[in-house]
Legacy VTK file of the C-alpha trace (Angstrom):
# vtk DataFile Version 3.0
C-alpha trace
ASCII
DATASET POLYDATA
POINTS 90 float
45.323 -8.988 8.807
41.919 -11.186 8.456
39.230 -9.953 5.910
36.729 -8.237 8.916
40.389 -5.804 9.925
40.584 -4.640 6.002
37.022 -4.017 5.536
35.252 -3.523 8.927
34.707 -0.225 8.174
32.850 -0.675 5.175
30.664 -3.430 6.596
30.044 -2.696 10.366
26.475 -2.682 11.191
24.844 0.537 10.672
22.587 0.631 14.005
18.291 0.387 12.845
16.056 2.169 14.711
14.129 -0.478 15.860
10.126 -0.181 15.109
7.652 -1.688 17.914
6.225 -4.538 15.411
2.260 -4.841 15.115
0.480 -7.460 16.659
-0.811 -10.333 14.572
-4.101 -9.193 15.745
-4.132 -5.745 14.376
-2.748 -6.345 11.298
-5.645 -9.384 10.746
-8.130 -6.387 11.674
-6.623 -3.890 8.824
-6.386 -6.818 6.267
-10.018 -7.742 6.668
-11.684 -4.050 6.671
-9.831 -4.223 2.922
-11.015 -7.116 1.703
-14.147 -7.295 -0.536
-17.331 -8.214 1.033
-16.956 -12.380 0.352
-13.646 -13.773 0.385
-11.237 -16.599 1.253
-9.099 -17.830 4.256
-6.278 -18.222 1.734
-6.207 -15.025 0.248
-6.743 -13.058 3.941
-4.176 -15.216 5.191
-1.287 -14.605 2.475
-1.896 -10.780 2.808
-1.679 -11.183 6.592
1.954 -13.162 6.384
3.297 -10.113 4.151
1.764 -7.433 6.199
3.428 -8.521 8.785
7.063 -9.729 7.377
6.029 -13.353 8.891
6.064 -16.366 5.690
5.836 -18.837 8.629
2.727 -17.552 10.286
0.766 -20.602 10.816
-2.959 -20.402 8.995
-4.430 -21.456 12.352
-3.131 -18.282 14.007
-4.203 -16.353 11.850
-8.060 -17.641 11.895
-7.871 -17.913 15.609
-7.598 -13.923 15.456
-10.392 -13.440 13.117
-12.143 -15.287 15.030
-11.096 -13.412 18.100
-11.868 -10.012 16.740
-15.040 -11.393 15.856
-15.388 -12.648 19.874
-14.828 -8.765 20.513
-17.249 -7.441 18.303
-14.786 -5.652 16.288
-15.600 -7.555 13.254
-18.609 -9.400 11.748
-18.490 -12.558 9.149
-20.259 -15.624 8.373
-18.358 -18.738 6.519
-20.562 -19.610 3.451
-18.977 -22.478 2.607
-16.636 -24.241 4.801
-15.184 -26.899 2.258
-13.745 -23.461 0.570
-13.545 -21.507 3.668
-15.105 -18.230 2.410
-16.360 -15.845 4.241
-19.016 -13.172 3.766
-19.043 -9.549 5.501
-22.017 -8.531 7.320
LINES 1 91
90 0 1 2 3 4 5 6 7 8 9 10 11 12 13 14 15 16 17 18 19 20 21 22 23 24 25 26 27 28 29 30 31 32 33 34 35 36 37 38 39 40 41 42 43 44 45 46 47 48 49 50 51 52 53 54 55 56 57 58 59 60 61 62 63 64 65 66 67 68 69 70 71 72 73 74 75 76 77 78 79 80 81 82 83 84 85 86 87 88 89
């Protein structure tokens, strides 16, 4: 008898209800209405990755979306210094 017969019982998967994840978009959205009125990329963009349970979110993605929300009028910033990437609230 192989180690998964003995103990299959105590270690079978236990099903997960699965939860419909949130788009990158969204949860760049709730990160910046938190934020103070200037910040970083870096900080925005390390909240963003644990928000959404994703270390290997690439940076770029996660600007693209500001951006985008920006685009839609959802959001409105200004980058006051690029070398630093912050960014003001307006």
């Amino acid at each position: 008898m192989g180690l998964l017969e003995t103990f299959g019982e105590v270690f079978s998967p236990i099903p997960l209800k699965r939860q419909k994840a949130k788009s990158v978009y969204k949860i760049v959205k709730d990160v910046y209405d938190m934020m103070n009125n200037e910040f970083d990329s870096i900080t925005l963009i390390r909240i963003v990755r644990y928000k959404s349970l994703r270390p290997d979110l690439y940076d770029g993605t996660i600007l693209r979306e500001l951006r985008q929300l920006r685009e839609d009028g959802k959001i409105n910033f200004t980058v006051i210094d690029r070398r630093k990437s912050k960014y003001k609230k307006l």
